[in-house]
N, C-alpha and C positions, 0 to 999 in steps of 0.2 A: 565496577564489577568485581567481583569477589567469587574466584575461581574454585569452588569446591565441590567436595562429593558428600553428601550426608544420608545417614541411613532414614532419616524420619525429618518430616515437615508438615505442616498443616497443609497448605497448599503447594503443591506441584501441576508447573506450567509447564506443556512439552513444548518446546517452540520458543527460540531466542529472539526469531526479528521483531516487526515492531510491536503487529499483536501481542506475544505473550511479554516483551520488555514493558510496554506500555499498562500491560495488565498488574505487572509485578509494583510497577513505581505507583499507581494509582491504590495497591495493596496496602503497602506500605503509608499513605500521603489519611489514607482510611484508619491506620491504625493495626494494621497486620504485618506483623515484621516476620513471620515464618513463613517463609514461600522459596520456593527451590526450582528454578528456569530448569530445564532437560535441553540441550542443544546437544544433536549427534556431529556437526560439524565441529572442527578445531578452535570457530568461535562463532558468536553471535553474527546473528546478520547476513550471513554468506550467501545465502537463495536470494530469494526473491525481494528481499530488502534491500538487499545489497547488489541487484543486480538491475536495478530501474534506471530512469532519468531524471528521477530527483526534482520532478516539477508539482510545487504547490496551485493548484487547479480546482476552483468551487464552482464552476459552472456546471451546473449537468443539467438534464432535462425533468429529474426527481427532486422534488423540492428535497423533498425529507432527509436525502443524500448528502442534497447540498448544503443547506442547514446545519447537519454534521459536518462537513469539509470546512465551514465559514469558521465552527467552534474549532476546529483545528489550527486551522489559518490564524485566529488570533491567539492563542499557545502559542506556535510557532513564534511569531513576530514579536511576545511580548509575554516569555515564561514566566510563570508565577517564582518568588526567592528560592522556593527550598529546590527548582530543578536546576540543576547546577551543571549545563554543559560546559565545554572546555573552551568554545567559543558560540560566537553568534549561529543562530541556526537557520535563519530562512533571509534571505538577499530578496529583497522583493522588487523585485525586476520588468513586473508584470506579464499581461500574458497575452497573446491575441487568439482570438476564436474566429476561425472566418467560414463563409457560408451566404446562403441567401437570405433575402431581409427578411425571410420568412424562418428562417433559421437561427439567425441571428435574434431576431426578436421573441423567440421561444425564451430561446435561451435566457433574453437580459431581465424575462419578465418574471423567470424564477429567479434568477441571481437580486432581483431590487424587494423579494419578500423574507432574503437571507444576510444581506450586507445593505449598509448606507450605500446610498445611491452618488454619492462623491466618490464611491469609490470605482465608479464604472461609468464605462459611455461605449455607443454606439459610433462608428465612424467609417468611412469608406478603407474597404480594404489598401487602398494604391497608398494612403498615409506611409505603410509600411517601405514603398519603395527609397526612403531613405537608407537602407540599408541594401547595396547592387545583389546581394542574393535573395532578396526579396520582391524586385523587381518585375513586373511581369505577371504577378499575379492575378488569376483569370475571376476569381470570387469576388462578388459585388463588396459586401463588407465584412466590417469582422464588429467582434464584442473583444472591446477593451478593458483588461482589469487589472488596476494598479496595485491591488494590495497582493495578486497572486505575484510567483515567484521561483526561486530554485531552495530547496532545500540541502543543507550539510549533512548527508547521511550520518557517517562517524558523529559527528556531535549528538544529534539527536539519538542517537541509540544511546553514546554514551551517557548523555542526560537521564533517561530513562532509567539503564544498567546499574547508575552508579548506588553503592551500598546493596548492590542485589547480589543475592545468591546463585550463581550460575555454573552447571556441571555437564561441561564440555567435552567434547569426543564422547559421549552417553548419549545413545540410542535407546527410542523406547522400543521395548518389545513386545509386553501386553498388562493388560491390567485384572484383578479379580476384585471385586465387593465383597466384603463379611459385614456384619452388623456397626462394626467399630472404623469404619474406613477402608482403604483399600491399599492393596499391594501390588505396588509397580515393578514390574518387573524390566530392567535395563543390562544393556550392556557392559555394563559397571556393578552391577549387584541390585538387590531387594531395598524399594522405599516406602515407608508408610505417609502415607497421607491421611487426609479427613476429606478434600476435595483434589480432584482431578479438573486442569481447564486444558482440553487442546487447540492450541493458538499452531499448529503444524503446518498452515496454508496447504500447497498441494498434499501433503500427505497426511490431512487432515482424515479422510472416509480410513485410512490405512490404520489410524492413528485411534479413532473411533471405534472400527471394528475391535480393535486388541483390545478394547476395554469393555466390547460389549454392544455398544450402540446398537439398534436397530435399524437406527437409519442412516442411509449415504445420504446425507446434505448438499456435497460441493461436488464440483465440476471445475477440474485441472485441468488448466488450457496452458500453451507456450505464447509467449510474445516474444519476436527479437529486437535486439537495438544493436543502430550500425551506429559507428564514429569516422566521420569525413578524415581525412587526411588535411592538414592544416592549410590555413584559407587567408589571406590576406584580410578579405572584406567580412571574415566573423565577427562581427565588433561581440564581446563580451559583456558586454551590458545591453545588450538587445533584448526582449522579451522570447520566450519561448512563443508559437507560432502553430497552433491545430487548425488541420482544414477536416471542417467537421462532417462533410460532405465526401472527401475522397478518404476519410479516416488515416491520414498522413500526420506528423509533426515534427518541426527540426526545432533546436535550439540549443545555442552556444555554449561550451561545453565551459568555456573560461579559460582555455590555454592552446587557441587558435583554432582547435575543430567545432565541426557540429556533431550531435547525437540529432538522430533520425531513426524514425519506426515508420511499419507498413501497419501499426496495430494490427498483425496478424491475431487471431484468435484459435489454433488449432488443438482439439483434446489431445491427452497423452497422459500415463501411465506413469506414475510418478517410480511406480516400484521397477522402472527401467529407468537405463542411462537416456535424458534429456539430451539428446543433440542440435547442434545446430542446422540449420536446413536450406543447401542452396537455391530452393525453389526463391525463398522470398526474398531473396538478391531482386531476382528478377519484379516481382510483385511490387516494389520498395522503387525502382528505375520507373517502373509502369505510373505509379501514384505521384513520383515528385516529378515526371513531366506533367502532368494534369494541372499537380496543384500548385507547382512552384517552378516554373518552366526553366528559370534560371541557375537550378540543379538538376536539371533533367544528365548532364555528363558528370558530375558530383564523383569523384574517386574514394573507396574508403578504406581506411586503416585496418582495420578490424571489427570482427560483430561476434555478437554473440545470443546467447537465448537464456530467457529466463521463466518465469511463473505468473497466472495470474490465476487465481480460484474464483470461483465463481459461483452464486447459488441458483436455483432453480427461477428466480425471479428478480435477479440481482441485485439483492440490499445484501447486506452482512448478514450473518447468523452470531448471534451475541447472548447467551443466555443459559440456562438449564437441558439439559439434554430431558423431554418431555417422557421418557421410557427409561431412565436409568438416572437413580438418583446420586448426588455429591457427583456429577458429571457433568461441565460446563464446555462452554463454546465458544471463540473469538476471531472465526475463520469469514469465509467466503469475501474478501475484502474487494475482489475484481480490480485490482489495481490502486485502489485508492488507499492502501495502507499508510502510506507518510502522510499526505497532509491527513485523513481523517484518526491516525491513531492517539493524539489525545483523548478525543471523544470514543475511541472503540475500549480504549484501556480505561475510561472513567463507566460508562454503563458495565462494563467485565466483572469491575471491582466490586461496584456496586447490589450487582445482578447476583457475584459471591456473596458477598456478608450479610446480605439480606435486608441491605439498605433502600432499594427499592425494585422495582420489576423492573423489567429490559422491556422499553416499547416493544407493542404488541408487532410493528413491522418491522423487528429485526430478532423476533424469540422465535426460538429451534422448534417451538409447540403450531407457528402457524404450519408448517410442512405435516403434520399430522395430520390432518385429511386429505 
């Protein structure tokens, strides 16, 4: 990453996590070396990138989704030369999904039309009672998938970051179109561009209106994650662990605790302070007696709240703003920003240079009617 403030760029990305990093490096990998990141924090990553559990997860109930997370999932594991993080990025540790066989087998039946099928199996949940904090588990079974895992935040950004232009402590503040490009207005002074992409997550609608958009796309929800107080029986190489039925997941942080979420989904206001919220203490006690009885008394360190956007129909929004021209999109990620942002940063890039169109189930134009 390459710290600067410049008056003029072809492309300006507002948004440093992985959206717009992953937008900037896939720029570049195209053949566009002018592009200039906007992060109003002191650096890259601080939100909602930087504020997850760091688990690589393809399972979903959308193929199409999943599909994306699988093309992620292989980047991750196995970067093409020219991305050059500082170390390995995804520990693949695998994952467990658990739920009813009816649940269960949703799931494996999209996961086997998106990855090789060695790389996944069905198997009775109690498997997992090898490890005494998993013990007990009330769900029949789970979907096993070895190729998912934990991700190196730091690394993967900086993989992305590196050789990019990135101007730090700059807030955007609004945008105007003339014939010849536009003028960004920041916290830092006036930038010319030719295209505007905002990759802003929550403050994406905030971000859109200052340049004009017509339409509020996203939907700014809070999700918290707790950290257990350190645990004799965390083994660190244990798989992360979603009950997909009580919407709970723990998994070992690597240095004795666990990370644990209630996947709270609460809306909120990005243009206010984001607090933490002792309701879902409680919420979080409630779900891991259900799903995981033998953290039902679980002590924790600390917690905190972060972001997760969201769209109207929750795929991504990736593409051309359909009402305002040299205006792009690489928001509504609902969480799945780490493992899917190679694939969000390669159709962004693409969707810019006019290399190809952005599938019709993830372009800003399906919301127009």
């Amino acid at each position: 990453m390459k710290s600067v403030f410049k008056s003029s760029a072809r492309v300006v990305i507002v948004g440093g996590g992985f959206a717009g990093a992953s937008t900037a490096w896939w720029l570049r990998k195209f053949g566009e070396t002018d592009s200039l990141i906007l992060e109003r924090e002191v650096g890259p990553g601080m939100q909602a990138s930087g504020q997850n559990a760091a688990m690589a997860r393809q399972a979903t109930q959308d193929l199409f989704i999943t599909r994306l997370l699988a093309e992620g999932v292989r980047f991750l594991a196995t970067p093409p030369p020219e991305f050059r993080a500082p170390r390995p990025v995804l520990r693949r540790l695998g994952s467990a999904l658990l739920g009813s066989d009816a649940q269960v087998g949703k799931l494996a039946d999209v996961l086997r039309r998106a990855i090789p099928s060695d790389e996944f199996e069905i198997g009775p949940a109690a498997n997992l009672a090898t490890h005494p904090y998993l013990s007990g588990i009330p769900a029949p079974m789970a979907l096993y998938t070895r190729s998912d895992g934990m991700v190196d935040l730091d690394a993967l950004l900086s993989g992305f970051l590196r050789n990019t232009d990135v101007a730090t402590s700059c807030a955007f503040l609004s945008a105007a179109r003339d014939p010849d490009g536009w003028t960004v207005q920041t916290s830092r002074g006036d930038i010319r561009c030719y295209t505007l992409v905002i990759a802003a997550g929550a403050w994406g609608n905030l971000c859109g209106s200052g340049a004009g958009a017509g339409l509020r796309l996203l939907r700014p929800t809070t999700r918290h994650l707790f950290q257990s107080v350190r645990g004799k029986d965390f083994c660190r190489d244990a798989p992360f662990v979603w009950d997909t039925a009580a919407e709970v997941y723990v998994r070992p942080d690597g240095g004795g605790s666990l990370y644990m979420s209630a996947c709270d989904q609460d809306d909120c206001d990005p243009s206010a302070p984001i607090l933490p919220s002792n309701r879902i203490q409680e919420i979080l006690r409630g779900k891991l007696a259900r799903a995981f009885p033998a953290l039902a008394a679980i002590r924790y360190h600390r917690y905190w709240v972060g972001t997760r956007t969201l769209s109207p129909d929750n795929r991504f929004v990736i593409g051309p703003d359909p009402r305002t021209a040299g205006l792009f999109w690489a928001a509504g990620l609902g969480g799945h920003g780490v493992t899917a942002s190679p694939a969000i940063g390669r159709i962004a890039a693409q969707s810019i240079l006019g290399l190809q169109d952005p599938p019709p189930e993830l372009s800003p134009a399906r919301f127009e009617k």
